[in-house]
PADREN-715327 format. One line per 5 residues: for each residue x, y, z of N, C-alpha, C. Coordinates in nm, 3 decimals. Atoms other than C-alpha are relative to their C-alpha. Layout:
<rs>
X,Y,Z,X,Y,Z,X,Y,Z; ...
</rs>
This chain:
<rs>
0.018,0.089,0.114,-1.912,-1.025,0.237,0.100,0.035,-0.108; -0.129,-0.056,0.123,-1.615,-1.042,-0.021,-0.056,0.013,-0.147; 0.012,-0.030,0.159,-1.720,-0.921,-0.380,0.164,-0.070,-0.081; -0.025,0.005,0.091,-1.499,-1.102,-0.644,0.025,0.044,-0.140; 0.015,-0.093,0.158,-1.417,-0.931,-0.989,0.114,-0.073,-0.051
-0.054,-0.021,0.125,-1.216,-0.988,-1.279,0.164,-0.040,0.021; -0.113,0.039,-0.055,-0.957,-1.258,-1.118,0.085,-0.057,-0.177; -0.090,-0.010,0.161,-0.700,-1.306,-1.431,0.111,-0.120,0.027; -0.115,0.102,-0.010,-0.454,-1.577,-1.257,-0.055,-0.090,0.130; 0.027,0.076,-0.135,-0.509,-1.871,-1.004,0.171,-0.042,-0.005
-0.104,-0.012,-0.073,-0.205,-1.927,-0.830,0.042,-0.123,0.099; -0.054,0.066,-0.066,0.011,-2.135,-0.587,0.113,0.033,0.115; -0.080,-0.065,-0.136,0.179,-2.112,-0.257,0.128,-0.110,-0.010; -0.132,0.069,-0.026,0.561,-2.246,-0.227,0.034,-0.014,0.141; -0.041,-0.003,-0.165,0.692,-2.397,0.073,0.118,0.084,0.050
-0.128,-0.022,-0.007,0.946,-2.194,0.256,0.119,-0.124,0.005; -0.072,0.097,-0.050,1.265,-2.299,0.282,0.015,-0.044,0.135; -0.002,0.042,-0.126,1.417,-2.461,0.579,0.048,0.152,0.080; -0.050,-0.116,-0.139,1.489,-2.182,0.922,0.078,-0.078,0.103; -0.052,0.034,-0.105,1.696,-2.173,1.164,-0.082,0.021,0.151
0.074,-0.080,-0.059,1.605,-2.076,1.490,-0.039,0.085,0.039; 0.020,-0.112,0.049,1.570,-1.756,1.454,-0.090,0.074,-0.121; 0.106,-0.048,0.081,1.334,-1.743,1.201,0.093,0.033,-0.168; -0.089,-0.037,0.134,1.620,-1.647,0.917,0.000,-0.121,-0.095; 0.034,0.119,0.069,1.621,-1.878,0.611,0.179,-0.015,-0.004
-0.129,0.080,0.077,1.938,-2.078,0.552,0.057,0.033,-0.092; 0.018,-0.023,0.184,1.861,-2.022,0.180,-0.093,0.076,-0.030; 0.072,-0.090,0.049,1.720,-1.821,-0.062,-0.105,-0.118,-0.076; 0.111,0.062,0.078,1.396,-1.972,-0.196,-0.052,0.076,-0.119; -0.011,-0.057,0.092,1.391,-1.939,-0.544,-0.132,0.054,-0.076
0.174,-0.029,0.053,1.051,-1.965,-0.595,-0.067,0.083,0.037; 0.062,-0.163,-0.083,0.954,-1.693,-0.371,0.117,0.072,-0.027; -0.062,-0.072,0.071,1.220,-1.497,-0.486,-0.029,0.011,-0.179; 0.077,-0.012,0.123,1.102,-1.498,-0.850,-0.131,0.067,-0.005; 0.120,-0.090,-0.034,0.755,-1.416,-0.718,-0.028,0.130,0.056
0.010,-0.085,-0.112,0.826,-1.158,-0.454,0.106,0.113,-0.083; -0.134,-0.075,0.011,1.150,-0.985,-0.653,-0.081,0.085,-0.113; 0.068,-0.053,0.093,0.918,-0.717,-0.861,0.110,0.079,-0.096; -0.102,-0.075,0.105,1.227,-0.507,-1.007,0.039,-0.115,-0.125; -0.031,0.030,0.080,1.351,-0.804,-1.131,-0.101,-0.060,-0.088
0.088,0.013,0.101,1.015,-0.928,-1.265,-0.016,0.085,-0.125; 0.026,-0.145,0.081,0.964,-0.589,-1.449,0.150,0.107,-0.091; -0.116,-0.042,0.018,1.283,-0.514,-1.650,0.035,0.167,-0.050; 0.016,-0.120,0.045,1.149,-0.210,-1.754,-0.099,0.118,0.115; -0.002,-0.074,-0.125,1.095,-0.062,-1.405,-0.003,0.103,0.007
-0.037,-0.108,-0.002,1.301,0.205,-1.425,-0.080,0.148,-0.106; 0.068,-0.078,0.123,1.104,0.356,-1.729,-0.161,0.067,0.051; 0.145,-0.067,-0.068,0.749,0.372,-1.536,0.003,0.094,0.123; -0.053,-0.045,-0.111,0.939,0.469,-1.218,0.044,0.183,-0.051; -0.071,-0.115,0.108,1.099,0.771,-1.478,-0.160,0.070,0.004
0.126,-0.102,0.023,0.693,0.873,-1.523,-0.074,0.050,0.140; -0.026,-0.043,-0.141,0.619,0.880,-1.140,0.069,0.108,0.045; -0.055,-0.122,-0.065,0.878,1.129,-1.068,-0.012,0.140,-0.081; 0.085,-0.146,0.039,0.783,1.347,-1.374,-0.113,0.060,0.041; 0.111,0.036,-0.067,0.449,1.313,-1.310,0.005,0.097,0.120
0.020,-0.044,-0.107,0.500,1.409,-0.966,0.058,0.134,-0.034; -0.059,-0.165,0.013,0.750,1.720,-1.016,-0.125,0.099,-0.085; 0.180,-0.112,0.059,0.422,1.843,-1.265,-0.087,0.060,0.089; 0.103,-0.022,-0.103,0.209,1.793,-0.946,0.015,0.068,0.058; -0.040,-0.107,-0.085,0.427,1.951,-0.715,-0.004,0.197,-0.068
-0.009,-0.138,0.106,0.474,2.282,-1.006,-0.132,0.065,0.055; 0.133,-0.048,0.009,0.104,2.306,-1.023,-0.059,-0.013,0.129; 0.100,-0.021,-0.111,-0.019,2.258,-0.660,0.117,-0.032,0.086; -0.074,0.031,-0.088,0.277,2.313,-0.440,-0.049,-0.069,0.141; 0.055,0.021,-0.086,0.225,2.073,-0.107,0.075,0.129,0.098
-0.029,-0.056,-0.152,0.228,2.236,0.267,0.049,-0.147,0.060; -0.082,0.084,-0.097,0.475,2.009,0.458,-0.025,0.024,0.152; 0.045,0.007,-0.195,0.346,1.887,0.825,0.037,-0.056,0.029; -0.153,0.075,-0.051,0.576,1.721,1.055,-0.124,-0.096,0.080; 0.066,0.140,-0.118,0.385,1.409,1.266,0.094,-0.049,0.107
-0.133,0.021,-0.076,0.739,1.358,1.413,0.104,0.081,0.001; -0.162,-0.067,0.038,1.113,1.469,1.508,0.056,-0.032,-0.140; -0.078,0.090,0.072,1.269,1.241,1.270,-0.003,0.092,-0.179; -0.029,-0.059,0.063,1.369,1.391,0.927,-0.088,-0.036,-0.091; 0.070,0.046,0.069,1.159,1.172,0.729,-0.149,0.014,0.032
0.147,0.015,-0.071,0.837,1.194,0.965,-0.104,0.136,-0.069; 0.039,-0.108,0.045,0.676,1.445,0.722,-0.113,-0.056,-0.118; 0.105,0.060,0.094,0.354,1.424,0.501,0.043,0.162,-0.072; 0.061,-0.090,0.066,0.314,1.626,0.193,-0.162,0.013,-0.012; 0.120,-0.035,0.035,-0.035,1.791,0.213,-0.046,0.071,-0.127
0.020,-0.085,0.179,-0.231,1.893,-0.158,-0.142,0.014,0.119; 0.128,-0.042,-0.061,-0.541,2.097,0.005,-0.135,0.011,-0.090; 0.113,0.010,0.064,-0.844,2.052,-0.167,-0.136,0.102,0.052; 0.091,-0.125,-0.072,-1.027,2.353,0.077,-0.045,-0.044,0.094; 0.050,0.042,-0.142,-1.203,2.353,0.379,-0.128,-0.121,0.011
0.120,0.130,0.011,-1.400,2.065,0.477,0.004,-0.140,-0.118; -0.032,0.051,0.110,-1.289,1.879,0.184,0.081,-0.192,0.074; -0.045,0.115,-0.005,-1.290,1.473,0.251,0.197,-0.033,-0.050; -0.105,0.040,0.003,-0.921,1.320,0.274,0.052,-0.163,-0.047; -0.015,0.127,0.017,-0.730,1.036,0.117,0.152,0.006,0.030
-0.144,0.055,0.043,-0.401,0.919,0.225,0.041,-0.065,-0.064; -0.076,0.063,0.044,-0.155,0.777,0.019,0.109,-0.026,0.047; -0.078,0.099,-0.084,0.109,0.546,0.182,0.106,-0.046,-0.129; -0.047,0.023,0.084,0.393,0.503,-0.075,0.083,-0.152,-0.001; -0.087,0.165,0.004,0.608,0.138,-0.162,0.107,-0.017,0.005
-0.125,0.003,0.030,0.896,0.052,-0.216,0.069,-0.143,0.145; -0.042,0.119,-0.085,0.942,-0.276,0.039,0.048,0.031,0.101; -0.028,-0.036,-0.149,0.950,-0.067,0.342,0.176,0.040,-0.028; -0.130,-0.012,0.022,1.314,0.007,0.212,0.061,0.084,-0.127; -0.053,-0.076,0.091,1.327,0.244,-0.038,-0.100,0.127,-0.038
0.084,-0.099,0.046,1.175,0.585,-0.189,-0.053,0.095,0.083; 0.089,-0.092,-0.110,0.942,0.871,-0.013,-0.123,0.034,-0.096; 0.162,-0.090,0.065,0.629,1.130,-0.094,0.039,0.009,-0.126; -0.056,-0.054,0.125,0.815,1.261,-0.343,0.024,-0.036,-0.174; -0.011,0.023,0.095,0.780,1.039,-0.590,-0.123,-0.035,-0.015
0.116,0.077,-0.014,0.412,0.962,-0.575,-0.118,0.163,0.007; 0.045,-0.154,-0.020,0.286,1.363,-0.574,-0.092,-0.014,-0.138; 0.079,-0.016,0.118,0.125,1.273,-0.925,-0.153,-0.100,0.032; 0.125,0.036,-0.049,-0.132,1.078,-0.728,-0.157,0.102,0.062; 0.141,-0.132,-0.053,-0.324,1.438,-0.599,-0.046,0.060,-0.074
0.090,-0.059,0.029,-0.410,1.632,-0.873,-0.126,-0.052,-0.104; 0.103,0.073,0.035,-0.660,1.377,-1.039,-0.095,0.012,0.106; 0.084,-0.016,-0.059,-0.822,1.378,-0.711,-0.048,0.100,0.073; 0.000,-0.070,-0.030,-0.774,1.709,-0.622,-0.130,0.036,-0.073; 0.139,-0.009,0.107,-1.066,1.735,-0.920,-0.081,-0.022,0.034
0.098,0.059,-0.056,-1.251,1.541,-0.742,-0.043,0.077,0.149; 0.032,-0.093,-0.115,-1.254,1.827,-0.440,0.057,-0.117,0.124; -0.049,0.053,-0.101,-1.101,1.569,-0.260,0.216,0.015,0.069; -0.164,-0.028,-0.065,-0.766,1.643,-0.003,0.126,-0.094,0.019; -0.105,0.148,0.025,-0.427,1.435,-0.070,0.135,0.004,0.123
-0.154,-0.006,-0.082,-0.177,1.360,0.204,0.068,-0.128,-0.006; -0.064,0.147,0.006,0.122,1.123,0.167,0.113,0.020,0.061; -0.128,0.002,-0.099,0.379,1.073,0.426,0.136,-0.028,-0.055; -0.111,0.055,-0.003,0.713,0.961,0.431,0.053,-0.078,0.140; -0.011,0.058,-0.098,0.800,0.743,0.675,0.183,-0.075,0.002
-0.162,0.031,-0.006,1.205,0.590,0.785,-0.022,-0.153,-0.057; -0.018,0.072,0.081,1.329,0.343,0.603,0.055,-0.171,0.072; -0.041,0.161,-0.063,1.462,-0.088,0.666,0.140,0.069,-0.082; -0.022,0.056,-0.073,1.725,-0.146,0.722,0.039,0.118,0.173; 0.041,-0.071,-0.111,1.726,0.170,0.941,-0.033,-0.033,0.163
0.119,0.054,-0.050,1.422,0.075,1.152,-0.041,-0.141,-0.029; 0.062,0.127,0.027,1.254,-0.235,1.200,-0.176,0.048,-0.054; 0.112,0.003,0.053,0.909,-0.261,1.011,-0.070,0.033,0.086; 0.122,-0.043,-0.154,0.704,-0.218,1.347,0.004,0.118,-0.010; 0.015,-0.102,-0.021,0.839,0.100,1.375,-0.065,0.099,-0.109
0.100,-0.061,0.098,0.720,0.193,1.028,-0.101,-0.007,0.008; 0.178,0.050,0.000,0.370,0.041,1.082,-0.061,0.175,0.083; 0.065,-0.119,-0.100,0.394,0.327,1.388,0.017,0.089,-0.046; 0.058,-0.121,0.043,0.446,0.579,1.210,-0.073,0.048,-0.119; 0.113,0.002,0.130,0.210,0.511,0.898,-0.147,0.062,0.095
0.147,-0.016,-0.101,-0.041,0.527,1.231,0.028,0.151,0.064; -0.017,-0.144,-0.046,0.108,0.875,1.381,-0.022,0.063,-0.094; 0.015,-0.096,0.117,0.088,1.009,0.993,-0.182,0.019,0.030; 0.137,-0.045,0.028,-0.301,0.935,0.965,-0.032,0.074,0.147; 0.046,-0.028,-0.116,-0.334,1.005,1.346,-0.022,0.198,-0.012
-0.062,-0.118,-0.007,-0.198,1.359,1.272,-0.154,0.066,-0.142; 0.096,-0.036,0.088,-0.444,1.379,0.973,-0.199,0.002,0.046; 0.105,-0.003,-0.086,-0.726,1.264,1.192,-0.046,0.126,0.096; -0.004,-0.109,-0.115,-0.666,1.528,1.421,-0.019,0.174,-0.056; 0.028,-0.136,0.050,-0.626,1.815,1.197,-0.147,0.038,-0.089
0.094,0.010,0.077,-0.960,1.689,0.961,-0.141,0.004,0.097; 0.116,0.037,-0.063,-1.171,1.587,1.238,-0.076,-0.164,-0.012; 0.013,0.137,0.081,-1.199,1.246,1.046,0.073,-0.070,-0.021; -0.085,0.102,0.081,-1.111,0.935,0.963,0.018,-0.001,-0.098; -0.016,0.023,0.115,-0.936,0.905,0.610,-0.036,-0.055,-0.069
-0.014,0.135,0.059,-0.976,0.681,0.367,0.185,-0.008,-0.042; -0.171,0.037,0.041,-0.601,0.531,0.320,0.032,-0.105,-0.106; 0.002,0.108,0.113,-0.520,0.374,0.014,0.230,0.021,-0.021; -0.172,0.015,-0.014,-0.132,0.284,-0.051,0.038,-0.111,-0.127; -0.014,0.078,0.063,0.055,0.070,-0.318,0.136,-0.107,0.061
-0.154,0.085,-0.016,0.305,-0.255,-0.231,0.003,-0.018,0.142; -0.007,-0.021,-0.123,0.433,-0.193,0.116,-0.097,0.083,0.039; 0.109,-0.068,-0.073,0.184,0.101,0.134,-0.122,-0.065,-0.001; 0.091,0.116,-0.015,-0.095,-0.168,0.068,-0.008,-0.054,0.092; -0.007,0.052,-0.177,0.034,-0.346,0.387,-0.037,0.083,0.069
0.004,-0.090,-0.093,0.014,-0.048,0.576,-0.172,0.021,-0.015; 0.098,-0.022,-0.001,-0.318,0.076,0.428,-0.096,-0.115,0.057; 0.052,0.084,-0.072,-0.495,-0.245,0.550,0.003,-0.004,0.175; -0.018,-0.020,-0.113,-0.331,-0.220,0.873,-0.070,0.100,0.097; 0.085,-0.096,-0.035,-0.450,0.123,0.952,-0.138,-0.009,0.006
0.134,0.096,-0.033,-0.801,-0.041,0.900,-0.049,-0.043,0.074; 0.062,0.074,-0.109,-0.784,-0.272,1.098,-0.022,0.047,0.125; 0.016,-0.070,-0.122,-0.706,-0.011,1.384,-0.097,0.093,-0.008; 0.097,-0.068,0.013,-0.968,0.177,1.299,0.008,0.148,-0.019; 0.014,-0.124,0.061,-0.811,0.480,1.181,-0.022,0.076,-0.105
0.032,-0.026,0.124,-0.908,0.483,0.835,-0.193,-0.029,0.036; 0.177,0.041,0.054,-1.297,0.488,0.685,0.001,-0.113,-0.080; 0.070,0.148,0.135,-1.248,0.268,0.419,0.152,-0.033,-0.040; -0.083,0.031,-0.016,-0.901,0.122,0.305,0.022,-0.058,-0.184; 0.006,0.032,0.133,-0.812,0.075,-0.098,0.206,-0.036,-0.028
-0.128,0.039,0.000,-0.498,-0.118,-0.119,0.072,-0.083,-0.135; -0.057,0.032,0.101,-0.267,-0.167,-0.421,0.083,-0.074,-0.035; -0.140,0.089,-0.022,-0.058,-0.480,-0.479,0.063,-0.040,0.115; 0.012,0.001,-0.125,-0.071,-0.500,-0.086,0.065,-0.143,0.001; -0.086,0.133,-0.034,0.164,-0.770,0.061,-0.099,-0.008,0.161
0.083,0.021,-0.120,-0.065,-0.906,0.349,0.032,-0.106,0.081; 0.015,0.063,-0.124,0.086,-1.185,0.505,0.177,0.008,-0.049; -0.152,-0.011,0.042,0.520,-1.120,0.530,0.042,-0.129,0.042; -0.079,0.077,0.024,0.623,-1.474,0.581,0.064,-0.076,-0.078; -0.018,0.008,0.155,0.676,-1.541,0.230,0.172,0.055,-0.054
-0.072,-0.119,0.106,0.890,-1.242,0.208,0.171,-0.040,0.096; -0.113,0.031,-0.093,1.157,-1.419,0.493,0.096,-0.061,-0.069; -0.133,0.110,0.017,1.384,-1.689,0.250,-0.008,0.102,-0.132; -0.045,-0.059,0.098,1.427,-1.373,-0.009,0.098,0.100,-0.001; -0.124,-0.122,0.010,1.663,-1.112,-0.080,-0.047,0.106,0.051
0.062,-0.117,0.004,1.402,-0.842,0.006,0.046,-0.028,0.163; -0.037,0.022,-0.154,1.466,-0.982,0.392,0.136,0.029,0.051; -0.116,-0.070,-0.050,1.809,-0.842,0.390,-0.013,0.084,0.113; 0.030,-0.133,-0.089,1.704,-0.496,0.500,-0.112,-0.012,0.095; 0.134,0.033,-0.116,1.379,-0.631,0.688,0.006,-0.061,0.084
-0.072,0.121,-0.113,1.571,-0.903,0.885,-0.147,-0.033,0.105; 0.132,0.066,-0.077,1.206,-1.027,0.947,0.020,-0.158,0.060; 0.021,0.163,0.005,1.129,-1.369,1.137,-0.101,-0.036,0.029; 0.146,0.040,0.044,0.876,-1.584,1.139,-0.104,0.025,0.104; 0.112,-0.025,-0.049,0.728,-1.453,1.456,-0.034,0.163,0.007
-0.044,-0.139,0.057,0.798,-1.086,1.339,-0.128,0.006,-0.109; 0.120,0.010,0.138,0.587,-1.148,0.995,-0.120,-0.014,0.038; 0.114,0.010,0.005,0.343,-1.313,1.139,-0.086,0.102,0.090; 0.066,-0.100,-0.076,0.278,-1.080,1.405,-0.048,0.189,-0.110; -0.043,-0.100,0.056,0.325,-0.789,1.144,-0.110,-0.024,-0.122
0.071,-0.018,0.140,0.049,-0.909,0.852,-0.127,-0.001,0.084; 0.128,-0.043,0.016,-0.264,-0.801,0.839,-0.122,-0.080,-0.012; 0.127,0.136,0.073,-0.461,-1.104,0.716,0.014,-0.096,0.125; 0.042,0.083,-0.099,-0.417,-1.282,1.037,-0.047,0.095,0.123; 0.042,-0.115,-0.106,-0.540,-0.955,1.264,-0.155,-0.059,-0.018
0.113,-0.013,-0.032,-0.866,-0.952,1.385,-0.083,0.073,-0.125; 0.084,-0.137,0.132,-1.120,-0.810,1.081,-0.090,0.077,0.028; 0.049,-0.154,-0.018,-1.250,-0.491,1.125,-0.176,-0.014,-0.064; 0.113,0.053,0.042,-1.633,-0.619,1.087,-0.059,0.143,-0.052; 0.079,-0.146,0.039,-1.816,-0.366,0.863,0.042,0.091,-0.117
-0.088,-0.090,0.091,-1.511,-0.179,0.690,0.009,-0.062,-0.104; 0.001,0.002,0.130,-1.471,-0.119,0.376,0.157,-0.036,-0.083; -0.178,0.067,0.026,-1.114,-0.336,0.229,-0.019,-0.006,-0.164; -0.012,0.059,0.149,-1.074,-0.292,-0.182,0.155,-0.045,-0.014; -0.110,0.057,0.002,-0.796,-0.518,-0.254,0.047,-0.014,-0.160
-0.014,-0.019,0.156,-0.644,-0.424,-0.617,0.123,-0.051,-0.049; -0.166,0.069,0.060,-0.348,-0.609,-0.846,0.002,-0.015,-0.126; 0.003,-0.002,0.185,-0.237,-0.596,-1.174,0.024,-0.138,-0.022; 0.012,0.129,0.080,-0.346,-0.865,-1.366,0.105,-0.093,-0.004; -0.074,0.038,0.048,-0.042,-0.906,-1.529,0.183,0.004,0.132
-0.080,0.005,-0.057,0.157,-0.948,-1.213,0.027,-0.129,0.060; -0.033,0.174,-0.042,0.315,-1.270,-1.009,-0.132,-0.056,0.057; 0.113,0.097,-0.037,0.091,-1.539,-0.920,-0.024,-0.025,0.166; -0.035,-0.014,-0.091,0.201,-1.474,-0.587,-0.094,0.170,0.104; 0.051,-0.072,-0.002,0.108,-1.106,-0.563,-0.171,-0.038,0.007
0.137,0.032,0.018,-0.252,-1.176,-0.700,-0.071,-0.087,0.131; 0.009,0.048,-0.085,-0.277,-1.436,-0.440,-0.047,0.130,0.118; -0.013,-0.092,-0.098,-0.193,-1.195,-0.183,-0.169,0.090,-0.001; 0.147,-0.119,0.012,-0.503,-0.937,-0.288,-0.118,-0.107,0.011; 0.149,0.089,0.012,-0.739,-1.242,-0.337,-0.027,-0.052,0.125
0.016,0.100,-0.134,-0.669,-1.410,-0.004,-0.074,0.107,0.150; 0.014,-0.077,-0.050,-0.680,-1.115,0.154,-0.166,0.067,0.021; 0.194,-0.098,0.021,-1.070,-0.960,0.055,-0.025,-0.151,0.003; 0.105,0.127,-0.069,-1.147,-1.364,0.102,-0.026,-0.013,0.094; -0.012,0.006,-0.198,-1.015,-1.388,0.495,-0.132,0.108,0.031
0.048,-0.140,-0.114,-1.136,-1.001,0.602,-0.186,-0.067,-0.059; 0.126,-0.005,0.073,-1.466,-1.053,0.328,-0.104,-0.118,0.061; 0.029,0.064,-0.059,-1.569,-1.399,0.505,0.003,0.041,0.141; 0.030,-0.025,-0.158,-1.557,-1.222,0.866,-0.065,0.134,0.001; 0.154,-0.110,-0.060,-1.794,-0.951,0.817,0.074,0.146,-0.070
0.003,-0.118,0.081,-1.590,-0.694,0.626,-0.049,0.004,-0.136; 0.049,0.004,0.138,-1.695,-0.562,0.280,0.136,0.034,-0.066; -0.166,-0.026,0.093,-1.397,-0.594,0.061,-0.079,-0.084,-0.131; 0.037,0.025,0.093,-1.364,-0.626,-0.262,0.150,-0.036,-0.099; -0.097,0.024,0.038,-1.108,-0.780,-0.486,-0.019,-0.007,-0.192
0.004,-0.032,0.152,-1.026,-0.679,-0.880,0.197,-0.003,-0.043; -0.141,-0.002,0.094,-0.715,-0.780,-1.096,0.014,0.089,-0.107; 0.067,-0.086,0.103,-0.676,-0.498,-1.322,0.094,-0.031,-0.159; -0.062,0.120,0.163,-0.607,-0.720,-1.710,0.177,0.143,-0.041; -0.106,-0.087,0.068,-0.260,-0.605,-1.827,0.103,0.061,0.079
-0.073,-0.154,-0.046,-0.103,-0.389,-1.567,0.082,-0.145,0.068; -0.154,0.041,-0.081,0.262,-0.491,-1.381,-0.019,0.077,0.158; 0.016,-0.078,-0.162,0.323,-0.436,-0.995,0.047,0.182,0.019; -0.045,-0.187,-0.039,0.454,-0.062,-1.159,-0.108,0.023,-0.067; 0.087,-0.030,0.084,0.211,0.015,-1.415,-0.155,0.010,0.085
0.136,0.041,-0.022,-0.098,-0.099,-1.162,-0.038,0.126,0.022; 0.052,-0.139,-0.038,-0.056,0.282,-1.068,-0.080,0.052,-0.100; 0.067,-0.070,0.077,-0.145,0.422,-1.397,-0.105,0.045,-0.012; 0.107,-0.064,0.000,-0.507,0.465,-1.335,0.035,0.132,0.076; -0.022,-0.089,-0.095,-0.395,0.697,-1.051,0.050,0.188,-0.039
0.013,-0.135,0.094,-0.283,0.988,-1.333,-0.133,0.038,-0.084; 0.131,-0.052,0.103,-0.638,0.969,-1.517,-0.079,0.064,0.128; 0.092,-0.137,-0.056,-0.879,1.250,-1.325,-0.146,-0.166,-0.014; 0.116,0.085,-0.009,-1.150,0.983,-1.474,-0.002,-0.168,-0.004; -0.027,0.128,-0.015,-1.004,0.634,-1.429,-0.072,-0.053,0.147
0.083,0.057,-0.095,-1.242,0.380,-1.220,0.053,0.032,0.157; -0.019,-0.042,-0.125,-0.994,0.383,-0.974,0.055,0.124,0.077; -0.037,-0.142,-0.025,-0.917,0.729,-0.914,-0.193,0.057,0.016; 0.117,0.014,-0.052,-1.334,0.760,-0.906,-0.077,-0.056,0.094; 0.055,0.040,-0.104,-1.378,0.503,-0.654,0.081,0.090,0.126
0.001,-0.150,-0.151,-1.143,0.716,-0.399,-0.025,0.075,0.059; 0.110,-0.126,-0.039,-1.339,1.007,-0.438,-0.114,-0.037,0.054; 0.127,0.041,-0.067,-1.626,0.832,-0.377,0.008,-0.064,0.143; 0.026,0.044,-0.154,-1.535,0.638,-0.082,0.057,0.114,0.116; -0.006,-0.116,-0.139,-1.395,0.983,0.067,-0.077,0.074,0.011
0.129,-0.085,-0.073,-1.703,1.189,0.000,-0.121,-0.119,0.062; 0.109,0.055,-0.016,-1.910,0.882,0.106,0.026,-0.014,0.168; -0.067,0.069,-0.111,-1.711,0.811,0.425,0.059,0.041,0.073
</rs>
């Protein structure tokens, strides 16, 4: 059953442009490029992005991680923050459009919940244009697999952006407990007549096979689908459609716009120790 909260924008879907056959767009569609292009929505990016990596270097100071390999590959590495033995787990799945960033900038997400006695692991996974997206999906699934294995448990996996996609995904396969996804892009054919499809050289039977919101729903699980308010009308979409589909087929999801926040800013709860959503994590990992 989908819970509703504190929707802040109703919204509209643009047609793509025209494809070839191949699934590639012709053209850039401007309208989904405006919606989908968050740097350039957010001109002041770089400035929240600037508190992220302090932030994190603090985290790392004060609770150096233990680095565990899930793979060969150079990137195939989670930072672990240990919270002690027995101590419920949350992954974090970082963003950046499957094409940019790692752990390393996202380390200020553990010791709020480290408070909470709860254990923080966040991968790194290879990058687009690298890899094709599939292969990231697989190893978002070898990271928790690896966490599964060493906990005894399923996670809860929560992620922002691209890690939003992923965290859903992992869901649906049933390697997560519960699934808290941030600004989550859930269905990628949208993301095909934009600039972001450079490095993703997605097509349209690529996307569709590749989103989440047309998978089978994981009857039962637990899907919070979260977006800053104050982000595209597009985005919002995305989180609302998303806890409507899974929430109408028997999962419990839940969907909340949070008033004010940008697709960078939506993190900010994620540094308060006592911010709602930095309290619901804990809770759905000691509950789950």
């Amino acid at each position: 059953m989908a819970v509703i909260m504190a929707d802040q924008s109703s919204g509209s879907r643009a047609l793509l442009a025209d494809e070839d056959v191949t699934g590639k767009p012709q053209d850039t569609d401007a309208v989904l490029e405006a919606q989908y292009n968050n740097r350039a929505l957010v001109p002041d990016h770089p400035a929240v992005m600037a508190r992220w990596k302090t932030g994190s270097e603090t985290a790392r100071a004060a609770h150096p991680p233990q680095v565990l390999k899930y793979g060969p590959g150079e990137r195939e590495r989670i930072d672990w923050f240990d919270a002690g033995d027995g101590a419920p787990v949350v992954v974090f799945l970082h963003g950046g459009y499957w094409q940019a960033l790692d752990a390393g900038w996202f380390s200020f997400v553990a010791p709020p919940l480290l408070a909470h006695g709860v254990s923080v692991a966040i991968p790194t996974y290879d990058l687009a244009p690298s890899v094709r997206l599939g292969r990231i999906v697989d190893q978002a699934r070898a990271a928790v697999d690896l966490i599964r294995d060493r906990t005894g448990a399923a996670p809860v996996v929560s992620g922002h952006s691209a890690g939003g996609h992923m965290a859903a995904c992992l869901l649906a396969d049933g390697r997560a407990s519960a699934a808290v996804s941030i600004s989550g892009v859930f269905d990628l054919e949208p993301l095909i007549p934009t600039s972001l499809n450079v490095a993703l050289d997605l097509n349209t039977a690529e996307a569709e096979a590749l989103s989440p919101i047309r998978w089978p729903t994981p009857v039962g699980a637990i899907l919070d689908c979260i977006v800053g308010g104050a982000e595209s009308e597009a985005f919002v979409d995305q989180s609302r459609a998303m806890a409507a589909r899974w929430g109408d087929a028997g999962a419990k999801t839940r969907f909340e716009a949070l008033p004010d926040l940008n697709h960078f800013t939506v993190l900010d709860p994620l540094f308060d120790t006592d911010s709602a959503l930095v309290k619901r994590l804990a809770d759905l990992a000691h509950r789950c």
